[in-house]
N, C-alpha and C positions, 0 to 999 in steps of 0.2 A: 626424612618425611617432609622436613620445610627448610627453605634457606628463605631467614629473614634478614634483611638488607636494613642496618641500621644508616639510613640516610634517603635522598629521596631518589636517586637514578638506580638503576640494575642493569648497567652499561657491564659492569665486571662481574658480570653471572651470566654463565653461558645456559642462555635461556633455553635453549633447543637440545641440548644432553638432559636439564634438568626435567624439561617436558617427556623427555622419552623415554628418562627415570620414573617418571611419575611423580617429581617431587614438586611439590607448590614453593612459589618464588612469591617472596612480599615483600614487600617498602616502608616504609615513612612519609610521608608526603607532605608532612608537615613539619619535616625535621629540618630546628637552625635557620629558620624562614629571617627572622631576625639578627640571629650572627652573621650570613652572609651577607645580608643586604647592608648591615652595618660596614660588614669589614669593606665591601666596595665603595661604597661611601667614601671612606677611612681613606684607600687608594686613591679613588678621587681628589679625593681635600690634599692630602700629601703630595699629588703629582701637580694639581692647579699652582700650590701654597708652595712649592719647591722645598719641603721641609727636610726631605732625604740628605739633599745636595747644601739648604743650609748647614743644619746641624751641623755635617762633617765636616763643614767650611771653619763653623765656628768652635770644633772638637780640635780642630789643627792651628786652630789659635788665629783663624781670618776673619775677619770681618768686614765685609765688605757689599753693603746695601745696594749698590748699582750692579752689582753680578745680579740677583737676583730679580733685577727693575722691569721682570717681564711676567709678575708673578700674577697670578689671573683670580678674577674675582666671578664667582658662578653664577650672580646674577645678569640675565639676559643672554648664559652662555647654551648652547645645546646639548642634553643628554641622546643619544641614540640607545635604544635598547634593543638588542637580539632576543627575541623572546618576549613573553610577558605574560607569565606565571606568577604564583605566590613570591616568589622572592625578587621579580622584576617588579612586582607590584607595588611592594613595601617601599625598593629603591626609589622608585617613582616618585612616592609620597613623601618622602626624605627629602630629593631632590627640589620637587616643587616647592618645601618650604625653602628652600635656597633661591628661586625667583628663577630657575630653571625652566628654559622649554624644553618637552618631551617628545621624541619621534620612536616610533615602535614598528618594528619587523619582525610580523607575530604572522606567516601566511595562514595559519589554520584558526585565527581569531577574526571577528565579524570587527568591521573596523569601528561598529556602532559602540559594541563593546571594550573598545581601547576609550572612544570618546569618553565615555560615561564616567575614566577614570582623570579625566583631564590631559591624556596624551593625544598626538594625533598618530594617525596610522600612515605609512610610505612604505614605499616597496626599498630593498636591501640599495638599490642607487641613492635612492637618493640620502636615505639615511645616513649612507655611507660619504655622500658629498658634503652635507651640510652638519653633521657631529662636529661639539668640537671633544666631545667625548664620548667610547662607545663602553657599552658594558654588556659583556655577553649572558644572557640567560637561556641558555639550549642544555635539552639533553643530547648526549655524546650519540649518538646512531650513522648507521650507513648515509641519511640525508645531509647531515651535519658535519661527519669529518671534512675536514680542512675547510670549512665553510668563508672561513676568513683565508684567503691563498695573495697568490702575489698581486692578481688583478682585482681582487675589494682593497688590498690593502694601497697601491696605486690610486684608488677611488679616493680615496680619506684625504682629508685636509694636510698637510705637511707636522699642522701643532696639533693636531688630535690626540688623545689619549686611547690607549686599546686598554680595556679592563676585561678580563676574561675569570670569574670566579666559580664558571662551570666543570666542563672538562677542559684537558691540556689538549685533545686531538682535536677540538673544536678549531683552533689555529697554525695554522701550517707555519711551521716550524721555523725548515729553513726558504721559506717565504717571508718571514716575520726578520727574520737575521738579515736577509738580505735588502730589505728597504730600511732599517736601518743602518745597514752602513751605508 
């Protein structure tokens, strides 16, 4: 009679069998607005702060302050956000207390309304030229897969951060593999 979808996409509910079941599909839309935004957060701070790469440096008994002499501090640095829903929203406001500038690639948002949250609005280039961190907030859809492919990620600065805590199909794959090697 209902598939209710504890969380906020229905990216993994085959919407178009359940409609022709006749069965109603629902959501959450307010679900972990604040875990996620945290945990990207989290991502951020760890990837700016190099905390991954210290700790294990200093777990294997190294210590060594100048390996890490490039560790970045996020004020005056750029957030890019993909999206800018309930949980790009929250990030945002995390962010800006970090003294973060904000760029939003939101096409179906009035850019009056990114303003009003202290972000400014750009289209997916430029976002993507001047981030020195991106954080993805999209839902997973036919528009969005691989939204991130080899030529945005080409676009991106060399030290940017990708943060993707939406879907996994959001970011092409082995487009993602191979700008890093």
């Amino acid at each position: 009679k209902i598939i209710a979808r504890y969380g906020i996409g229905v990216d993994n509910v085959d919407l178009a069998a359940a409609t022709n079941a006749g069965i109603l599909v629902t959501n959450v839309p307010d679900y972990c607005v604040d875990e996620v935004s945290d945990h990207a957060l989290a991502l951020l701070l760890a990837l700016a702060r190099k905390i991954v790469t210290a700790d294990a440096g200093v777990k294997s008994g190294i210590w060594d302050v100048t390996a890490h002499a490039e560790i970045r501090r996020l004020r005056g640095q750029t957030l890019g956000l993909l999206g800018f829903g309930k949980i790009a929203k929250a990030l945002a406001s995390k962010a800006q207390s970090l003294g973060m500038k904000l760029l939003v690639y939101d096409p179906y948002l009035d850019p009056a309304i990114i303003s009003r949250d202290g972000a400014e609005a750009a289209n997916l280039e430029r976002l993507l030229a001047e981030a020195d961190a991106i954080s993805i907030h999209v839902p997973l859809s036919p528009e969005t897969r691989n939204l991130i492919g080899q030529r945005e990620l080409a676009h991106m600065k060399p030290t940017a951060f990708l943060i993707n805590t939406s879907r996994g199909g959001i970011v092409d794959e082995q487009a993602l593999a191979g700008a890093l090697k």
